[in-house]
N, C-alpha and C positions, 0 to 999 in steps of 0.2 A: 504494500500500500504506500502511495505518496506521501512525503511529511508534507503535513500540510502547515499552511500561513501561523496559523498558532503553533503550529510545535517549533516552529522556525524561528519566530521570536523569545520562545523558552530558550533553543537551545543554541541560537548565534546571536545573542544581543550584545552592544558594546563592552569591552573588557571594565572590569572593578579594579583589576590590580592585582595579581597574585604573586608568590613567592617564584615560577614560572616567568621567565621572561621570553621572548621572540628571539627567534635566531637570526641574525642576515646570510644569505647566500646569494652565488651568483645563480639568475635565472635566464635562458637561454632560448627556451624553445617556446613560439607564440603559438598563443591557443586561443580560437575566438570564440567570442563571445556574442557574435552578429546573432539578432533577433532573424530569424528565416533560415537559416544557414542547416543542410542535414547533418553537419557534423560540430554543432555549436555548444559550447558550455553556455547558452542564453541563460542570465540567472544567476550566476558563480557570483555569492557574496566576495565582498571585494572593502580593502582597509580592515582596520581593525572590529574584532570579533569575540565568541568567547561561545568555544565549541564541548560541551560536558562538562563545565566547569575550566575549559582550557583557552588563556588568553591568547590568540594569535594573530598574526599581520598578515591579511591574503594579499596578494598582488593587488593593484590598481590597474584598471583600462588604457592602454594605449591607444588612443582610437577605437578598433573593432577586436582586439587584441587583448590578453592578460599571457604575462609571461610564468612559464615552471620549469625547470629541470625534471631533466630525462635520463642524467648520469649521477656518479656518485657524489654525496657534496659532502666534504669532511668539513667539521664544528671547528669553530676557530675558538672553542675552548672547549674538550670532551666535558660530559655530565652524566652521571645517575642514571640520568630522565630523559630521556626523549620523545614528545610526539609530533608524528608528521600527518599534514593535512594532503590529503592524495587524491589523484581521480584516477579509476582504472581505464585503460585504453586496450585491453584487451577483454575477454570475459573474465569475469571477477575472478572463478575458480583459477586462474591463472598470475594470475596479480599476488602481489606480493613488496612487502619492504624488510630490510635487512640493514639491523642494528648490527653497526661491530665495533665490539672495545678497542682500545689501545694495545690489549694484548693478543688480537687477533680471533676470536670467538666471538661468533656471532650469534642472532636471536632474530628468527625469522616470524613474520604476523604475516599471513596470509591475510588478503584482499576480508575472506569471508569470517575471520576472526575479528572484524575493526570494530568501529562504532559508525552509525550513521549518522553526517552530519549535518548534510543539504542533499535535496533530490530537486531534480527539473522537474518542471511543472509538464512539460510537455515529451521531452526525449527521457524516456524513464532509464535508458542504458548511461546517462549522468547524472551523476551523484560526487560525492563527497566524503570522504575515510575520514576518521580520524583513528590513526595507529598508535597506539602506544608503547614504547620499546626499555626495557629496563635494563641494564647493564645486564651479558650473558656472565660475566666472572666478577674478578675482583674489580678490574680495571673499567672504567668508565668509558660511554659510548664515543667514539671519534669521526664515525664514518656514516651516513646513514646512506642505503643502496634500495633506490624505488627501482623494485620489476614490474613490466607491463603495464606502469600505471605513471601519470605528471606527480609530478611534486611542489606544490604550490607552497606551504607552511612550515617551517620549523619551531617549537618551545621547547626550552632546556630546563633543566632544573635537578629540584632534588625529590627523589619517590616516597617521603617521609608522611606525606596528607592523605591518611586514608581517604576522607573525604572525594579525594579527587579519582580514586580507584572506583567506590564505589558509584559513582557520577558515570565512569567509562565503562563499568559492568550494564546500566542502564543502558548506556547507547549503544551495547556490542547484541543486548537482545533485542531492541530496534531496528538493529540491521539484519540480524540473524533471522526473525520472521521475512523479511523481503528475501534475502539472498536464495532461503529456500524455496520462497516462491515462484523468485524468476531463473532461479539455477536450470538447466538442462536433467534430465532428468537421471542420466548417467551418473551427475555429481549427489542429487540427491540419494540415491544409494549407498553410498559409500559405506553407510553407519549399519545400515540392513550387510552389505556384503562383508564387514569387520567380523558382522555376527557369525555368519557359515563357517563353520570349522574345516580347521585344513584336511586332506586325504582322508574325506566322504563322500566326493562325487567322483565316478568312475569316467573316462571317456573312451567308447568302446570303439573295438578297431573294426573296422580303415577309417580313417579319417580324410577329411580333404573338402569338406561343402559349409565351413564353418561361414555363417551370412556375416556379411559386413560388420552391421549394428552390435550384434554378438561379440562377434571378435573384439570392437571398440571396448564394448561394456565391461569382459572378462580383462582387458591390459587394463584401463584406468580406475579399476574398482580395486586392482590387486588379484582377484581370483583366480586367475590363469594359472599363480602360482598353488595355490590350494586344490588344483585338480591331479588326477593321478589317470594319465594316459597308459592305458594297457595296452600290450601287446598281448597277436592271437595266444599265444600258450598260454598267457595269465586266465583266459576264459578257462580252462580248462581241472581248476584246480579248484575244487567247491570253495575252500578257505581262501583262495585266495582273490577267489570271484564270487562275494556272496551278500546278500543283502543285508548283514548283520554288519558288515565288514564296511561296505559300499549302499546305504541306504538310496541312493541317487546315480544314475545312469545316466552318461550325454552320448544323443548319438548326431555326430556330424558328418555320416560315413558317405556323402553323396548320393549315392542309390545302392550299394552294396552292404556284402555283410558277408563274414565269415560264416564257411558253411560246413569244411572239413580241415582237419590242420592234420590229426594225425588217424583218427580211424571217421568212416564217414555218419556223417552228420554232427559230430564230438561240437562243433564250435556254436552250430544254431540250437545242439540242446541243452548247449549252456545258457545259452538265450532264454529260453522258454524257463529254464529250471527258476533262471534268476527272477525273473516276472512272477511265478505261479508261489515260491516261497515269500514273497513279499516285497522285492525289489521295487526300485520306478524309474522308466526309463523315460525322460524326455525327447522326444525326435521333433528336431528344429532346425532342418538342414535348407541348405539352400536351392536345393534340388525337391522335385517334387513326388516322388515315389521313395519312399524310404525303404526299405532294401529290398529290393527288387532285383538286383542282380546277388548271386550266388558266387563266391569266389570260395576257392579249394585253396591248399597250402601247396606252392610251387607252380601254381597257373591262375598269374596275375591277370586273364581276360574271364573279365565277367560273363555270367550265363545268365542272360536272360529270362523274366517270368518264372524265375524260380521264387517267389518275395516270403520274407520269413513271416513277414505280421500275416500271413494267409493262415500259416499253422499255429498261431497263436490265437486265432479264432476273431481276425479282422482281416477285412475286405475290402478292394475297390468297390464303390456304387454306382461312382459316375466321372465321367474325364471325358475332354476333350484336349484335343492340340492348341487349338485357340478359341476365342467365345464364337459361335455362330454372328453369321456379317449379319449387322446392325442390330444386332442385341443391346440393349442396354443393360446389363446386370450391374447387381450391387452388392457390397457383404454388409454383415448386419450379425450384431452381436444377437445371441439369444434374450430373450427378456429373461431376468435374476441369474442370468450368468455372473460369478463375482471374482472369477478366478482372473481376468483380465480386463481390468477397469481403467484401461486406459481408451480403451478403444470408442470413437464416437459411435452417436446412434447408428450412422450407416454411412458407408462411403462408394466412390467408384470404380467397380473391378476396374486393375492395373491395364493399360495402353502399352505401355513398353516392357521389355525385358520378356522374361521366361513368363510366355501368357499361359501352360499347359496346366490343366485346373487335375489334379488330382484327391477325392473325397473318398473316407473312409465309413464304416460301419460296422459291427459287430454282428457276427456269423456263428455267435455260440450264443449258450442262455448260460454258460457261466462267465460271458464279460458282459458288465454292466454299461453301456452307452452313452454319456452326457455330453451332447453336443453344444459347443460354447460360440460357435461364428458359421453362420450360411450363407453360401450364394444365392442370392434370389433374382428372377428375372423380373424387368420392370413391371409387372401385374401382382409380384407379390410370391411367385408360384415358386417353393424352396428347388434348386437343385443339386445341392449336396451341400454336408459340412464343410468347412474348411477347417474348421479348427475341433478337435472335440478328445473327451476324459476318459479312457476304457481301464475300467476297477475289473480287478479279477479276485475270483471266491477266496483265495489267500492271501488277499491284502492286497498285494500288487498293482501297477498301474501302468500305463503309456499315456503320456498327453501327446496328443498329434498335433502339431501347428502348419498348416500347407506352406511352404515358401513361397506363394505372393505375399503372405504376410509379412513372413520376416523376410523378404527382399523389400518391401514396400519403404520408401524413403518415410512417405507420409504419417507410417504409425510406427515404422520397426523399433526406432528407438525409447518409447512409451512399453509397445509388448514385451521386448527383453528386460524391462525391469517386471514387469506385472509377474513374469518368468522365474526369474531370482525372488523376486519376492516368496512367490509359490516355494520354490525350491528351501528358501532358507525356514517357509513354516515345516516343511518336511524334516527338515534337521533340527528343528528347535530343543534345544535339550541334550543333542550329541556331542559326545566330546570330540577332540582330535583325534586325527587317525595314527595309524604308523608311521 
């Protein structure tokens, strides 16, 4: 939410005076301020202020212009204290300032740790930091280092005024309710994905169709490192491929799946065993049949129409290569579907990329069916899931997500989290693995 005109004058009114003095530095780089302008600080309080309790001296207007640094600016007398007044220029989760002592230790305040101090009335991507940075050692701050972000402000001093701590605790949950607001949704995960414990999700071989969006999510959440990629023989070994072990399955395997490694069928009925003892495997590949080809140990060319989810007691129901010419379809969450809440009430089956629609269904009466996302054609009339839940009698599970989804620019990055999300209720309570 914007700070509005009263919170503004609460929290930038003219300085009183504090133990806190204004720093001078050289500032270099112009940043406007022109009213119209798409890339304008329109708004950027400007002369003296008083940000949380913090007295500072913004730049003044040169014309259409206020000046800030964009490199290091070392204190022309180190302190205790330091807070710097910033604006990010990149995405916030990116931004960053770096306190360093005289003795070479620094203290990093990321963008989305600060306090808010001003927000544009109209370009809500500007705003106003207020960083606060405490000596990292013995030795007092000398250096401060804005990343991805201007530096408009310096105050020095001494970190003695509780007062003034708890003034900046105020304005860092000010900022913290926005940051997560307009964060990417990627970033907001981070604290969900902290929670998953390490070597409990399995990633079954072959691998090679991991989607974009996914990929992103798993490097910048850290999780990538918490997965345990098996190779074919690890299938093979109940303890060492078991759902007690491995609660959570990822399959990114393109359209394949190991079928024989060492006597036949050893590697798909480890597949099956894992599912029916209580396993869950997610299949969220980029590809639109999920194992559908059959691969043997020593004959890397797939077979065709041999698909493991057949013998697991799911089925194609309906496909095509591309939608029929001049179709208008659409996907559409289920109504009280909750498993994927990012997804709007309905959007337009995908135009470009891999158009081949592949839908599943359950072929047994012991897998239970919950379908979460359908194509429908313009009149309303369903013609297959895209996305849907199969529960089997011993616990076990497959969520199937078709890859227009997760290819889809317009929602993949919302699904992979609603994904993890799902995943880390699975594990809740688990400890680390081996």
């Amino acid at each position: 939410m914007l700070v509005c005109i009263a919170l503004l004058a609460a929290v930038l009114r003219p300085a009183e005076g504090q133990a806190l003095s204004p720093t001078a530095f050289e500032r270099t780089v112009p940043v406007s301020v022109a009213e119209g302008e798409p890339w304008s600080w329109f708004g950027l309080p400007q002369g003296k202020l008083e940000a949380w309790g913090v007295p500072a001296e913004m730049p003044a207007a040169n014309g259409t212009d206020v000046f800030a640094a964009a490199s290091p600016v070392d204190l022309p007398e180190p302190a205790p204290l330091v807070y710097a007044l910033v604006s990010p220029v990149v995405e916030p989760q990116l931004a960053a300032v770096v306190f360093e002592g005289t003795d070479g230790k620094s203290a990093i305040v990321k963008a989305e740790h600060c306090a808010l101090a001003w927000a544009a009335s109209k370009l809500r991507t500007r705003r106003l930091l207020l960083a606060r940075g405490e000596a990292p050692g013995e030795a007092p701050i000398a250096r401060v280092i804005p990343r991805g972000c201007y530096l408009f402000a310096l105050v020095a001093g001494d970190p003695a005024d509780a007062r003034l701590k708890a003034e900046y605790e105020k304005g860092q949950a000010e900022w913290r309710a926005r940051f997560r607001e307009e964060a990417p949704p990627v970033v907001r995960l981070q604290e969900v994905a902290a929670g998953i414990p390490s070597g409990r999700i399995a990633v079954l071989p072959p691998q090679g169709a991991e989607p974009a969006a996914l990929s992103m999510l798993l490097g910048r959440t850290g999780l990538r490192q918490k997965l345990v990629e098996l190779e074919g023989a690890d299938l093979l070994g109940a303890r060492r491929f078991s759902a007690q072990r491995f609660p959570v399955a990822l399959y990114v395997g393109q359209e394949a799946h190991l079928r024989t490694i060492r006597t036949e069928n050893d590697a798909a009925d480890a597949v099956i065993r894992y599912v029916t003892e209580g396993g869950t495997i997610l299949m969220a590949t980029a590809w639109p049949y999920p194992t559908y080809y059959a691969i043997d140990a020593g004959s890397p060319q797939g077979i065709p129409n041999q698909p493991l989810l057949r013998r697991i007691g799911i089925d194609i129901i309906a496909a095509f290569e591309r939608p029929p010419e001049g179709a208008k379809l659409v996907l559409q969450p289920l109504e009280g579907q909750t498993l994927l809440p990012s997804l709007p009430p309905s959007w337009a089956y995908p135009e470009t990329g891999d158009l081949r629609l592949r839908s599943f269904a359950s072929t047994s009466e012991s897998v239970k069916m919950t379908p979460l996302v359908e194509v429908r054609a313009e009149d309303g009339r369903p013609i297959g899931p895209a996305a849907a839940l199969f529960e089997f009698d011993g616990g076990g599970c497959i969520l199937y997500v078709w890859s227009g989804i997760m290819n889809d620019a317009r929602i993949a990055d919302g699904v992979v989290c609603d994904l993890v999300r799902w995943i880390a209720a699975k594990l809740e309570g688990v400890p680390d693995g081996e």
